[in-house]
Structures are given as C-alpha cells and as structure tokens.
C-alpha positions as CSV (number, residue, x, y, z in Angstrom):
1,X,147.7,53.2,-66.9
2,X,143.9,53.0,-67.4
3,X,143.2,54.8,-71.1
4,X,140.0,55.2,-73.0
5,X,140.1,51.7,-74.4
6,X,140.7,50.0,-71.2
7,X,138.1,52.1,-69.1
8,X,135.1,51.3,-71.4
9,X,132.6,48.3,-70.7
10,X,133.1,46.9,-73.9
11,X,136.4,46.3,-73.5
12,X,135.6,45.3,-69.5
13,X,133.3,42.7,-71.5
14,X,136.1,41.2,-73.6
15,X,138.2,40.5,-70.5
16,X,135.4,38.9,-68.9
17,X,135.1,36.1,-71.7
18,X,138.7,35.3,-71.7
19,X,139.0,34.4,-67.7
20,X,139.5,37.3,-65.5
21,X,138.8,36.4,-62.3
22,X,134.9,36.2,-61.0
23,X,135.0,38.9,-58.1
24,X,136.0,41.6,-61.0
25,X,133.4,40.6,-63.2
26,X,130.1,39.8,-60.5
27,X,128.6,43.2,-61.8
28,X,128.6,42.7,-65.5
29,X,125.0,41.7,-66.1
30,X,122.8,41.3,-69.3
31,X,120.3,44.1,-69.7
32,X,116.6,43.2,-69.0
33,X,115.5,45.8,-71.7
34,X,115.2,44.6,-75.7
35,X,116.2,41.9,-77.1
36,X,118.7,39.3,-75.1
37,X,121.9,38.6,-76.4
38,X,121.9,35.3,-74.8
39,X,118.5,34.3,-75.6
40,X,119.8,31.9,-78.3
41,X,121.8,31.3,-81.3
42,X,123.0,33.4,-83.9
43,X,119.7,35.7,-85.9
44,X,119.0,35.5,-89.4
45,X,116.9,37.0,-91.8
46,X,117.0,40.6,-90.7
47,X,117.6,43.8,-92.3
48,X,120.3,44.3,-90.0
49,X,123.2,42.4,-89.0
50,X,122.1,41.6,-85.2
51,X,124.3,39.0,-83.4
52,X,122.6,36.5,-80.9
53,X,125.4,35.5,-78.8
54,X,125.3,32.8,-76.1
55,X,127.6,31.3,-73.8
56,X,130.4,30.3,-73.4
57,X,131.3,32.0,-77.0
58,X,130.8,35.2,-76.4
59,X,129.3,37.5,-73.8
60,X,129.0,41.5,-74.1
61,X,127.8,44.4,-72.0
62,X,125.5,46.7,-73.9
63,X,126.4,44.5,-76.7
64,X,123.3,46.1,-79.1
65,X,124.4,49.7,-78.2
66,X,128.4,48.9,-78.6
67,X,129.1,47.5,-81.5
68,X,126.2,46.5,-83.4
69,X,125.0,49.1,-86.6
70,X,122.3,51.3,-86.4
71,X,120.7,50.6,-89.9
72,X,122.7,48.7,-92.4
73,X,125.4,46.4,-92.3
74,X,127.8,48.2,-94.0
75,X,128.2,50.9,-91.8
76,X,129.6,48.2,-89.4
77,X,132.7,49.5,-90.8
78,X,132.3,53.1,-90.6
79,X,133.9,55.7,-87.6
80,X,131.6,57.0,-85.4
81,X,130.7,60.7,-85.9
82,X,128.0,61.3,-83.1
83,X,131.0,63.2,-81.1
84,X,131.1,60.8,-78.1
85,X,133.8,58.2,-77.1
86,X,131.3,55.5,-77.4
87,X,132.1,53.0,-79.9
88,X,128.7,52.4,-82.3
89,X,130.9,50.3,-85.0
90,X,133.3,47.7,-85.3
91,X,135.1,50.0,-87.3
92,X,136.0,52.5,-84.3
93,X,136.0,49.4,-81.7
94,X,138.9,48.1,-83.7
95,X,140.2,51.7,-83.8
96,X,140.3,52.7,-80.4
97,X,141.6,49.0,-79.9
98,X,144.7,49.8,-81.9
99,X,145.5,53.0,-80.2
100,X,145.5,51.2,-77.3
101,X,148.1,48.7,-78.1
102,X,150.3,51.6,-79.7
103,X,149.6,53.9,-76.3
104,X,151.4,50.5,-74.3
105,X,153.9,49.6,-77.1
106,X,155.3,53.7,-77.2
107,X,155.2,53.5,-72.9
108,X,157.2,49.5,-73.0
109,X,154.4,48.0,-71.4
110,X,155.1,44.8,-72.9
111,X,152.8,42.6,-70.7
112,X,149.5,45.0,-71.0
113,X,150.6,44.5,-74.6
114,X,150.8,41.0,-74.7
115,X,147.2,41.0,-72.2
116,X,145.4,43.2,-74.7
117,X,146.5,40.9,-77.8
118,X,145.3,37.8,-76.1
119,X,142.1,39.0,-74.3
120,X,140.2,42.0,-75.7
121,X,141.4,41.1,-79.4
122,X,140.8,37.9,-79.6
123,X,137.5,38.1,-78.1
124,X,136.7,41.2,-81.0
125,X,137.5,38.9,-83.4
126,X,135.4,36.4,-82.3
127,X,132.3,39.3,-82.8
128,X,133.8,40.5,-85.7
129,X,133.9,37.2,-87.3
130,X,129.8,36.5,-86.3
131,X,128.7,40.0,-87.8
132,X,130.7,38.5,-91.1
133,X,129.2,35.2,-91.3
134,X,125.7,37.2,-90.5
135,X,126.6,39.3,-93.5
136,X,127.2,36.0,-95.6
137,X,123.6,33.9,-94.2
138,X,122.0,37.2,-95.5
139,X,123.0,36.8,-99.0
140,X,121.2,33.7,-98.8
141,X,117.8,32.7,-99.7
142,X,115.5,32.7,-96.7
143,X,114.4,29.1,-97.5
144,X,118.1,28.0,-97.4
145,X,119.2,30.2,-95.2
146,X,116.9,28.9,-92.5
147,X,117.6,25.6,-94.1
148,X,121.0,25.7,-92.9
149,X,120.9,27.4,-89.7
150,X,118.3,24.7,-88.5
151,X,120.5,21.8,-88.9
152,X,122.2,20.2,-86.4
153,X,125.6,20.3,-87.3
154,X,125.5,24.1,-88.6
155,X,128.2,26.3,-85.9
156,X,129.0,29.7,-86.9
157,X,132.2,29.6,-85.4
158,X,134.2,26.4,-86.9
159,X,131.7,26.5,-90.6
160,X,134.7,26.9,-93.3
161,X,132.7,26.2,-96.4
162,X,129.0,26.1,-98.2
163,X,128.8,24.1,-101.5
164,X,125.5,25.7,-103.3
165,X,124.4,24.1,-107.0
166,X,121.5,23.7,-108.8
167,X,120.0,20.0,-108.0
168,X,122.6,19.3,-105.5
169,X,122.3,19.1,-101.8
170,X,123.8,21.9,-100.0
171,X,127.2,21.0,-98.7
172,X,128.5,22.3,-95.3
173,X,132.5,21.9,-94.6
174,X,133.3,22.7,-90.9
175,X,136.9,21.9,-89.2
176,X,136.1,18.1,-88.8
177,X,133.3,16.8,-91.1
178,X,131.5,17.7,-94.5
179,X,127.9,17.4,-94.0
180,X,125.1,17.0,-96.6
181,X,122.4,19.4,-95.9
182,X,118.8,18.4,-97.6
183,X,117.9,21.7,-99.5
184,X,118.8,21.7,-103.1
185,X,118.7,25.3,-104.6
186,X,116.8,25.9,-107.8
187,X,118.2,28.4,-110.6
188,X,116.3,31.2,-108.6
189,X,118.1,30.8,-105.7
190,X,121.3,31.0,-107.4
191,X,120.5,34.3,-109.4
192,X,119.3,35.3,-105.8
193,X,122.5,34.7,-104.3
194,X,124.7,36.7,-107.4
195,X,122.4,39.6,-107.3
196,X,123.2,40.0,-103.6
197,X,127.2,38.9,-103.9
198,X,127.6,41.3,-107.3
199,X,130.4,40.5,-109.9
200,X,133.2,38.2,-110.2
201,X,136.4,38.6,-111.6
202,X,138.0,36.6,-114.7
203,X,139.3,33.9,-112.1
204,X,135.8,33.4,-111.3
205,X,135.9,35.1,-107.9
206,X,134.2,37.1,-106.1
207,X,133.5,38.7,-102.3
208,X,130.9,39.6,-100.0
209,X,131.3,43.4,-99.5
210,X,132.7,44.2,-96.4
211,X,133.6,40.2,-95.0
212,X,136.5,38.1,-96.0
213,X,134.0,35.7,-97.2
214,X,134.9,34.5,-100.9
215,X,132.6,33.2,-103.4
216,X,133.6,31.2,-106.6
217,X,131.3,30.1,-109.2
218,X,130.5,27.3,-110.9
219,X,129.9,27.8,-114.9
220,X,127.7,25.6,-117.2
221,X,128.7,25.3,-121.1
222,X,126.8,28.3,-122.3
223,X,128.2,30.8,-119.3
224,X,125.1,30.7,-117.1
225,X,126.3,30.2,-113.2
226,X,124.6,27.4,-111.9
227,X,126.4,27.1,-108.3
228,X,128.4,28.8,-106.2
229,X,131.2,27.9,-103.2
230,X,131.6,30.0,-100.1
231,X,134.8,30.0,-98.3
232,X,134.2,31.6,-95.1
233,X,136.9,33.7,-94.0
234,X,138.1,35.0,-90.4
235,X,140.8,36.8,-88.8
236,X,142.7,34.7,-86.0
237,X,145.2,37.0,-84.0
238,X,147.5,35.5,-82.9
239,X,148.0,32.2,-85.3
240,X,151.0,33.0,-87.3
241,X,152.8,34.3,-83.8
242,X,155.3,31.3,-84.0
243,X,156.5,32.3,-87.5
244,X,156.8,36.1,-87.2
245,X,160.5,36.7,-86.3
246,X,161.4,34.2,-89.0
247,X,159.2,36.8,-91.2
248,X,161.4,39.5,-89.8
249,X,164.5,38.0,-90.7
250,X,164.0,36.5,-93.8
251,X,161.9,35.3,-97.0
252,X,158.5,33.1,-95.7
253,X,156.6,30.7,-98.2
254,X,153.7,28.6,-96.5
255,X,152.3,25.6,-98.2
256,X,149.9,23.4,-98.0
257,X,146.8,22.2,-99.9
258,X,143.9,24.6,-100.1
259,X,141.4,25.2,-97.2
260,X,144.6,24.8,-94.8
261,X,144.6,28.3,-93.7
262,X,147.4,29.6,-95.5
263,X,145.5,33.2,-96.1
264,X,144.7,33.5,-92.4
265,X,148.6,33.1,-92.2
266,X,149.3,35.7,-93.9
267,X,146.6,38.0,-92.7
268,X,147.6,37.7,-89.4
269,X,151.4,38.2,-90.2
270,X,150.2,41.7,-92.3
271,X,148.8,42.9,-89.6
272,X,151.5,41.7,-86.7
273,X,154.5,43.3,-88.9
274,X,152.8,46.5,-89.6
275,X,152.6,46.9,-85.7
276,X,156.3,46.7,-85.0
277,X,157.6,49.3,-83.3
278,X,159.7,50.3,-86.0
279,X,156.6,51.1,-88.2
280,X,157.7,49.1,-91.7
281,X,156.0,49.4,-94.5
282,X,154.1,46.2,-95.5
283,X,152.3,46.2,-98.8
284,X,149.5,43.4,-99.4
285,X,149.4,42.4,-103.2
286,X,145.6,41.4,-102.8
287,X,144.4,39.4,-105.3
288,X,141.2,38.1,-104.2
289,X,140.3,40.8,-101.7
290,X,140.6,37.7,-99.4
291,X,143.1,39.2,-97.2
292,X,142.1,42.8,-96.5
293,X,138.0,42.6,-97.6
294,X,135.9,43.4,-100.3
295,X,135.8,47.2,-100.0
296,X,137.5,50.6,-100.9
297,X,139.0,50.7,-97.7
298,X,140.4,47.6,-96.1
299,X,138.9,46.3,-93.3
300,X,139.7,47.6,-89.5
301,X,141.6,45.0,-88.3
302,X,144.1,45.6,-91.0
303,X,145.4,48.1,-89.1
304,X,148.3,50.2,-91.3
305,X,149.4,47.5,-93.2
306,X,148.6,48.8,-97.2
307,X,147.1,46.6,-100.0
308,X,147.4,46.9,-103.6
309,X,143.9,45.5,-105.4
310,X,144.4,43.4,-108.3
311,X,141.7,44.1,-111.2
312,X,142.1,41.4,-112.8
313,X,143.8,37.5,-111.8
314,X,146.1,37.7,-114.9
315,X,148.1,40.9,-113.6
316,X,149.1,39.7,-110.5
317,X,152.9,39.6,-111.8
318,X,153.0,43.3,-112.8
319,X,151.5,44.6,-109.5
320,X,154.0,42.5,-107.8
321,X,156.4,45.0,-109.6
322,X,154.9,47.4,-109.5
323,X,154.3,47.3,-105.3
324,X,158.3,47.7,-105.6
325,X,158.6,50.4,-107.8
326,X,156.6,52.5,-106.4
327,X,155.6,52.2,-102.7
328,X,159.1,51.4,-101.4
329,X,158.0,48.4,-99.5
330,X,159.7,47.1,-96.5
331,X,157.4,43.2,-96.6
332,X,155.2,42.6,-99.8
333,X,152.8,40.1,-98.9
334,X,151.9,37.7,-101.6
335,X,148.6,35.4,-101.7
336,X,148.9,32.6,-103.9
337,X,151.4,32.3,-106.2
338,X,150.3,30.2,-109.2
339,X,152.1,30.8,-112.2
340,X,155.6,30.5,-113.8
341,X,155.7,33.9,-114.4
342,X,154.8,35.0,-110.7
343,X,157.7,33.0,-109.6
344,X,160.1,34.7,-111.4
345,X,158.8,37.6,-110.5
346,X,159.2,36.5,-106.9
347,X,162.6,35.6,-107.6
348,X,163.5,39.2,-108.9
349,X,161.9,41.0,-106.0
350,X,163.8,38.4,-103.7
351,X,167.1,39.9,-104.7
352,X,166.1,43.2,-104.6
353,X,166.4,43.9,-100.6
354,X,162.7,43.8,-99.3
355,X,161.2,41.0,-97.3
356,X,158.8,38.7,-99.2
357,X,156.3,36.9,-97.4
358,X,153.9,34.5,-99.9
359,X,151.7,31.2,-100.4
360,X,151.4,28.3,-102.8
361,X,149.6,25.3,-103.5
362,X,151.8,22.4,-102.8
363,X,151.2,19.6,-100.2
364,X,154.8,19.3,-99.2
365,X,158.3,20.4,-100.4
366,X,159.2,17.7,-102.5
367,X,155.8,18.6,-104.6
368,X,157.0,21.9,-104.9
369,X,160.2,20.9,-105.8
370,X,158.1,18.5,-108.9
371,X,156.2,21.6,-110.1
372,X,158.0,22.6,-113.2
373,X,156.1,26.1,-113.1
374,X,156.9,26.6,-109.3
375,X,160.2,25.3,-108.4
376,X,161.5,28.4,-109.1
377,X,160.3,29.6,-105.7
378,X,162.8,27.2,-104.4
379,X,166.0,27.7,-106.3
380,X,164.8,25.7,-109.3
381,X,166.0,22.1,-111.0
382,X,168.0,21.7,-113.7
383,X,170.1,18.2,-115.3
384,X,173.5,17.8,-115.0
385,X,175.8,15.9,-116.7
386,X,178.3,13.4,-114.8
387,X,182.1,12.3,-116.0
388,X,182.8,9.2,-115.3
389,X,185.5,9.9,-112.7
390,X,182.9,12.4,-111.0
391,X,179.8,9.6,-111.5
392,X,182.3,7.1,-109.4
393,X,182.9,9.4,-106.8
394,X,179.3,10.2,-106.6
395,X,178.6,6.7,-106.6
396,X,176.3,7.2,-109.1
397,X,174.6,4.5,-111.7
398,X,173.7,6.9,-114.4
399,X,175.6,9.9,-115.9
400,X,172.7,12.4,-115.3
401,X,171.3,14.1,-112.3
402,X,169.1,16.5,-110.9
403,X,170.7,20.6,-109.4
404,X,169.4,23.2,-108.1
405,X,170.9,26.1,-110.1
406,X,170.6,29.0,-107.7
407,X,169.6,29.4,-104.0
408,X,165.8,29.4,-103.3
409,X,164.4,32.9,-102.8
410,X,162.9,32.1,-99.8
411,X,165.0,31.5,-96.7
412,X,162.1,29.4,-94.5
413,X,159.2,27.3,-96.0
414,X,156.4,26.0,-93.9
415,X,154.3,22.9,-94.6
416,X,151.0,23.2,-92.9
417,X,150.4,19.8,-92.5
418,X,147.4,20.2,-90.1
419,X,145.4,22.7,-87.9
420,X,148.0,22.9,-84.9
421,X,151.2,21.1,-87.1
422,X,153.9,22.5,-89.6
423,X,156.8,21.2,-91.1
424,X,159.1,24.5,-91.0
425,X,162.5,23.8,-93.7
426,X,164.9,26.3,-92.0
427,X,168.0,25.1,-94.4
428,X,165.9,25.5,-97.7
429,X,168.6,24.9,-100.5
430,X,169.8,21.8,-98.2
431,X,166.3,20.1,-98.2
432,X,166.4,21.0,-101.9
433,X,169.8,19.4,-102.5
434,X,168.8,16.2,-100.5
435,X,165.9,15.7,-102.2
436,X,167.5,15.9,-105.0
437,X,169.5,13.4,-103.9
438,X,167.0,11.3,-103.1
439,X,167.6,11.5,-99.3
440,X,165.0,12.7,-96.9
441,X,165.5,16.0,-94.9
442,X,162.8,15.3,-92.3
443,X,165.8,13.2,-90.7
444,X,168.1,16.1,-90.4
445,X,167.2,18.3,-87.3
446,X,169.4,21.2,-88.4
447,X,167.1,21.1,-91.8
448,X,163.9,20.9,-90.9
449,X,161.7,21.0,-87.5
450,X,158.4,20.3,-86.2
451,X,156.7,23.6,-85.7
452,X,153.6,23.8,-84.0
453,X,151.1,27.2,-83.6
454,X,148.9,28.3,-82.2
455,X,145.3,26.9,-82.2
456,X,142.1,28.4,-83.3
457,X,141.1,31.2,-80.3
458,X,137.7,30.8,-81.9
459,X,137.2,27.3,-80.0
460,X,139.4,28.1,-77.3
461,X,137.4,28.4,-73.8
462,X,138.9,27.9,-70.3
463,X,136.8,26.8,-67.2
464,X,137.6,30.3,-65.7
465,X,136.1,31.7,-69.3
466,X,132.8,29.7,-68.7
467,X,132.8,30.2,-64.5
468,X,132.5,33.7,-65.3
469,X,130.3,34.0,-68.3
470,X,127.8,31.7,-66.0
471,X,128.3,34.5,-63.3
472,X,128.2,37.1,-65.3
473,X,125.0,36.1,-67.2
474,X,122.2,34.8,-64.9
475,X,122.4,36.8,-61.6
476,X,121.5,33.9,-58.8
477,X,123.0,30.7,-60.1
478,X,122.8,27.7,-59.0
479,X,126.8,26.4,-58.0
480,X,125.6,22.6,-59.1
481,X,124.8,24.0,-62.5
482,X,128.3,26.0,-62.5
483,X,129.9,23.0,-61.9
484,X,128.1,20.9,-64.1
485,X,129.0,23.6,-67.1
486,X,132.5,23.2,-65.8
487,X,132.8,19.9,-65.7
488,X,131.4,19.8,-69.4
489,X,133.8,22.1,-70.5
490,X,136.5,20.2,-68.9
491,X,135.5,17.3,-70.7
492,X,135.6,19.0,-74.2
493,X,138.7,20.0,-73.5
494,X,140.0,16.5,-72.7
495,X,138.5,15.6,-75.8
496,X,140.5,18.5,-77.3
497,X,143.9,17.6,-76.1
498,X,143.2,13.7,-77.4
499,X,142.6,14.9,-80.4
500,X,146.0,17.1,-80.9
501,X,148.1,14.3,-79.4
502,X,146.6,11.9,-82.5
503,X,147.3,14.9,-85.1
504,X,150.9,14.5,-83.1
505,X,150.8,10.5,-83.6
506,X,149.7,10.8,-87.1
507,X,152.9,13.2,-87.9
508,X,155.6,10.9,-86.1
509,X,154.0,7.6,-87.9
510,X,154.3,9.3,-91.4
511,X,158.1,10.5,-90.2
512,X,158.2,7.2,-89.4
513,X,157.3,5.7,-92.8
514,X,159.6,8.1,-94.3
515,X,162.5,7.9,-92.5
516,X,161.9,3.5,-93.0
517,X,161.5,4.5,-97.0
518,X,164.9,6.5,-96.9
519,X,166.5,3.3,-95.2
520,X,165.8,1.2,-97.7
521,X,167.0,3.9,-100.5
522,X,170.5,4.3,-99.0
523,X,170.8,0.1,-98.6
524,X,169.9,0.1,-102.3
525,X,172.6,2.4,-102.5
526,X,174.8,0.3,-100.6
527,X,174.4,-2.5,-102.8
528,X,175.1,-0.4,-106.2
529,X,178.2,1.4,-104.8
530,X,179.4,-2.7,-103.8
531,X,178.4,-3.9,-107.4
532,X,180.8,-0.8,-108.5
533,X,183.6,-1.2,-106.2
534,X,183.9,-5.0,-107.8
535,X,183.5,-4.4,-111.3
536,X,186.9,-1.6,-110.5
537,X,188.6,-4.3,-108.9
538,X,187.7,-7.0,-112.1
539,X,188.8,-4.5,-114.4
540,X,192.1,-3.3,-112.6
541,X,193.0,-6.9,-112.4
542,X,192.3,-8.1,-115.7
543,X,194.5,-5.3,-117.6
544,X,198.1,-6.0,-118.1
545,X,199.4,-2.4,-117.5
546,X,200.2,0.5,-120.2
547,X,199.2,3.6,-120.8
548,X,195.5,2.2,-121.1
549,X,195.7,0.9,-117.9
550,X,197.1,3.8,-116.3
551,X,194.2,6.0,-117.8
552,X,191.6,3.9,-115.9
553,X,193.0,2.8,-112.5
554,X,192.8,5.3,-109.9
555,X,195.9,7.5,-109.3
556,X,198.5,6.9,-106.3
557,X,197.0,10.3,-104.5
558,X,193.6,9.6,-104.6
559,X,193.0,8.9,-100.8
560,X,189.8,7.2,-101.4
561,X,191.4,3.6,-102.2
562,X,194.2,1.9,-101.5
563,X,196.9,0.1,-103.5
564,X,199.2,-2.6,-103.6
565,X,203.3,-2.4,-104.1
566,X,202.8,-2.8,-108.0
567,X,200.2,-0.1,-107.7
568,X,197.2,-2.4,-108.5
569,X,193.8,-1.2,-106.4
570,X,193.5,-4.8,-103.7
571,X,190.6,-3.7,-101.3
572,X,188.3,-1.3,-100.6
573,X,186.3,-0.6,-97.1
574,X,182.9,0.5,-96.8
575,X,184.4,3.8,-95.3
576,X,186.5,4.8,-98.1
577,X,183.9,4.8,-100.4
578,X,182.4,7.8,-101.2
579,X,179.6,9.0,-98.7
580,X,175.9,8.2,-100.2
C-alpha cells in the first residue's frame, strides 16, 4: 500500500542507501545541474546550511530541492507552506515520515513498519544529523572552522566532541581517539563563538538553536569565558530498541560515565514510546535542551512525545513534580539526575503509578550504590545493628552491617559499559543486597545479564549499501572499481567485527577478574566462619554447666549444630554452617 511518503524520490533515495537491490535503484542518478552532492565532503562557511554528501554515507535524489532550506538554517525546521506535497524541510520530511509509520501501524503492517524504521529513518537521521553539525561548524570562526575540517582525522559522522580555549590547542574527541588539532583560539574567537551560541544557563550550559549540540563554558576568576566544550549531539533510531519493553514494563535507570550515550538512550526511547499504538503520554523533563533541541518547539524527530523546559538547573526537582501534577503522565523521562533531592523526588514519583525512565553518572552499580546523595535511586543504605545470636548465624565478624531499607525505585538498571555492551541488573534490590554483602551479582545469571544493542547506524554500511550507491551515482562504472569499493568495505567491516569481539573479550576478562576477586572473598569467609565454629566449641567445652552455660550453648532445636548425649555441641560440618 504505496502512500505519499513511500511514492516520493526522497524516500526512493533513502532505500537506496540502506541496500535495496541494484535493478530498483539503476535509474536514480545525480543531477548534472548546480552544485554536486557528491563532489566532496561536507561545506562550510556558507550562509546556508548546504550538505556535501558523498558515498557510501549518504546519497540523495534532488537532494538541494528536497530537504535542504531555502535561506536560513532555521527554517530547516519549519512546515512547508508552498501548497505542494514536496518536502522543502526536514521539518515536513520528518513529518510526512511519521504519518507514514502511523498509516502502517493503524493498517498492522508490522514488517513495512519495521522496513520504514530501519531504512528511510535511519538514513534521515543520518542527513538530519549533517545539517546539525553544519549548524554547529557555522558558529565557528572561519579560521578554525576550516582549521578543523582540513585535518585528517576530522569525520562528521563519528566527531563527539570539540575542546575550544584560549591558548590551548583545539581538541577533537571522535568514537576512538582524541586528537590535538594545531589552532589555538584567541579571546576573539571565543566572544565570536558566544555571540553566535547566545546565553547559558546557571549550570553553565548552553545550546545551538535548533541542533542537539550542547555547549558548556569554561570561566576564568573574574567571570570572563575563556573556552568552551561542544558535545555534539545526534538522534540514533533504533539504539535503545533492546531496552524498550523493559521501559514498558517497568522503572529504567541507565548509567554510565559521561560521553557514553546515555542521552541518546533516552532520546531514542521518548520518541519509540510515544509511538506505541496505545498513544501514552510521555513527558521529557528537559533540562539541558539536550534531548528535544534548543527551540520553542522541539525538534521533528520528537515526534509527540512532550517536554517540559527547565529555566534554570536548580529547579529540576520541582518540574519533576510538577510534570505529575499537572500533565498526567504515562513515562516522565528524566536526564541526569544529580542531586539528593532529585532522587527523592524520583523515589516519590516511583510510587505514584507512572513509568519513570532516567539517567545518572555512575560507572557501575556498586558506585551508585557508594554515592551517599544517589543511592536513593536504588533503595538506599542504611547500618544495622547485629545480636550476637543473629551475628553467628550470619557468620559475621563485626556487629554492624550495611541494608537496604526500602526497594529501589527502579525495577531494571543498565550499565553502559561500552558502545555495543551493557550490563542490564534485572533483580535490582538482589544485586543491592549482595553487594551489600560483599558478594558479586555479575555471577548470578537470574540477577544480572549481558545486554548488547544495537550499534551506531551512522557507521553502519553493507556491500549491497555501497554496490548500489556506486550504481546509482556514476552512470557507466567500471565493475573492477565496484568491486574494489566492495572489497574495501568488506575489509572495514572485518575490521569492525574484530573490534566488537575485543570490546566482548575485554567484558569477559573483567567478569573474570571479578568473579576470581569474589572467590577469594567467600575463602576469607571460610576461614572466619572456621575460626568461629572453634572458639564455640573451646568455649562450650571449657564451661562446667549452669544456667550460664545454658545461656550461651546453642539450644537442642537449633538444627544448625549438632550435640552430644550430655547436650555439649561435638562437631560441626561445613554444611551446617550458615550459608556465606
């Protein structure tokens, strides 16, 4: 059932990209006229915010007319009002996109579904993503702007983050390396770059309008900025698909330490719930503007999913309330929880029947679980105090220990622990308690599993993806070439898959050092829980009876130990001692 999404050559385009096969696609051709898309990389400097695309990222038919703005950037985002079905913006693109995807989802045509969320809008994410990070090379200086786009190791589509300061050397962080770039901005440049980026909030934050693209200063003593970082944001569809029904069913809490992608989590997940058939209401407490842009209206791909902006860092905690209160959510969707009050607040709105979906900084669980402000988020610590009958039976040395208090608010937590790796605690108060304990709950497969999502589309490319973009792109092509470009691509990908089996290795050797760490815990234990079992036996023996006695020795019912005729404790087994 051909609609208007699925009849248009943009959206023939997208398909083409993602690997549909070459006799459907032999007629999509790059127009002589203007400038070429594929001439070369990614444009800068110009007014507008013209993509240069070349394979095998991306590939476009009537890519300048489709989707690219007519005079300024910012009505990238704005509907089309010319009266024809032609898409002129993102903005309608992602639009007509969407009422696609409901058109199949209202007829249950699951697969065309499923074929439109992994082809046409991944690949408009992908040009979505390269008009934002022209938006953000704009706000630049020309001098480091072409400074930066010159290097070698510059790539629009895996850049993650551009260290700017006064005297410094500009500093690019990509997926795999941080580079050193030789331009060092002077205090022009900077007052250049906040001119064109506008204010920041009391956290020291601000946004490129209309991107997901965050910028963060750096202060000197007397309040003058004298650097900036800029944390380039995208939207992956698609990424958070592995944790989505666990989202459905029950509280979510990703951690990991920052640059790990825990927004792009929860974007992703926002915009995924929002589109269930059911139509829930999710509400985005948005902090930063990192989630749903820097604008009055959120960005297109947002689809319905509804924000709440935060004016000020320090108030987070009451529009958490108040997103209950008053929009009667069905998910609230949390970025960064940071505070002692915000967890409590997250405990409150945990028990108050909505589904609550948030992130923290916090390496692992056991950190969290340390983190006297945050624990909260996973049922909290407290001491207790042991009796000495309930310290034996524990086999414990000392007389205090470490509880949780009340169950975690959040039913699943997820460790990113790399780009394609999670840790995913299904049990949460169990790996609580056993950490507690001092026991490890990576060992218990009912606790905690190995989760692992999906990877980056940005860098994802098939051989039938390049096969047809050659095709599609040159007219008469030479078959050696194609295979050459094939045989490349194959090679990157072998390179790929090495690459995820070490992140793989690297996870089972530090399960392994873990689990070797947790053996020598419990033989430690061992070896107390002995030393106790004698000193018993010394003292049962050396008393002569009485009431004394009697008030120490273990009773006649107990069926952990074992007595003799005149009721004197003889032996103990390894088995009938309490369990570690």
């Amino acid at each position: 059932m051909l609609r208007r999404w699925a009849r248009h050559p943009v959206a023939a385009a997208l398909r083409v990209q993602l690997g549909t096969p070459v006799a459907s696609v032999r007629s999509v051709r790059v127009r002589d006229g203007g400038a070429n898309p594929r001439a070369g990389a990614l444009t800068v400097g110009s007014s507008r915010a013209h993509l240069r695309l070349h394979p095998p990222q991306m590939l476009f038919s009537d890519f300048n007319d489709d989707l690219t703005p007519w005079r300024t950037f910012r009505e990238m985002w704005g509907d089309n009002t010319g009266g024809d079905d032609r898409p002129r913006t993102f903005g309608r693109c992602w639009q007509m996109l969407f009422e696609e995807l409901d058109a199949c989802a209202a007829a249950q045509d699951f697969a065309a579904v499923r074929r439109l969320e992994d082809n046409d809008m991944v690949a408009l994410a992908r040009a979505t993503a390269r008009a934002e990070m022209q938006a953000l090379l704009d706000v630049l200086p020309e001098r480091l702007r072409q400074t930066i786009v010159s290097h070698a190791d510059f790539d629009a589509d895996t850049a993650e983050e551009l260290f700017i300061h006064v005297g410094q050397p500009v500093e690019l962080r990509s997926e795999r390396a941080t580079t050193s770039i030789g331009a060092a901005p002077t205090v022009d440049d900077i007052r250049y770059i906040l001119s064109r980026v506008g204010r920041f909030a009391d956290d020291g934050r601000g946004c490129i309008q209309g991107t997901l693209h965050r910028v963060s200063c750096w202060m000197g003593r007397t309040g003058t900025v004298l650097g900036v970082t800029m944390r380039i944001g995208r939207y992956v569809p698609g990424v958070a698909r592995p944790f989505i029904e666990r989202a459905r069913n029950g509280n979510l809490l990703f951690l990991s330490k920052p640059g790990q992608g825990k927004t792009t989590m929860l974007r992703d997940l926002a915009i995924g719930l929002s589109r269930d058939v059911r139509r829930p209401r999710v509400v985005i407490i948005d902090t930063s503007n990192e989630i749903g842009g820097d604008s009055d209206a959120p960005l297109p791909y947002l689809g319905r999913a509804r924000r709440l902006q935060v004016p000020k860092r320090s108030l987070q905690q009451h529009y958490m309330t108040q997103a209950v209160q008053n929009h009667s959510p069905d998910f609230v969707i949390i970025d960064e929880i940071a505070t002692e009050h915000e967890a409590e607040t997250a405990l409150s709105m945990s028990q108050r029947g909505i589904r609550l979906i948030g992130t923290a900084h916090g390496e692992t669980l056991s950190r969290l679980v340390q983190n006297k402000a945050l624990n909260p988020l996973v049922g909290g610590v407290a001491q207790a105090f042991l009796s000495n009958e309930e310290r034996k039976l524990r086999a414990k040395a000392r007389k205090t220990c470490l509880e949780r208090p009340y169950d975690s608010p959040f039913e699943t937590v997820v460790e990113l622990r790399s780009r394609h790796h999670a840790m995913m605690h299904v049990n949460v108060n169990r790996s609580v308690d056993m950490l507690l304990d001092e026991r490890n709950p990576l060992n218990a497969p009912n606790v905690c599993k190995v989760a692992r999502y999906a990877k980056d589309p940005r860098t994802q490319t098939s051989a039938a993806a390049v096969e047809a973009d050659v095709l599609a792109g040159v007219g008469d092509v030479d078959l050696a070439d194609v295979g050459a470009t094939l045989s490349s691509s194959t090679s990157s990908n072998d390179d790929r898959h090495a690459q995820e089996r070490q992140d793989e290795q690297d996870i089972l050797d530090q399960l392994r050092g873990e689990t070797t760490a947790e053996k020598d815990r419990q033989q430690r234990r061992r070896s107390e829980t002995a030393r106790l079992r004698d000193r018993i036996g010394h003292l049962d023996e050396d008393v002569d009876g009485g009431a004394a006695a009697d008030a120490r020795r273990p009773t006649r019912g107990d069926p952990k130990f074992r007595f003799d005729k005149n009721g004197y404790l003889v032996s103990t087994s390894e088995d009938d001692l309490p369990d570690a």
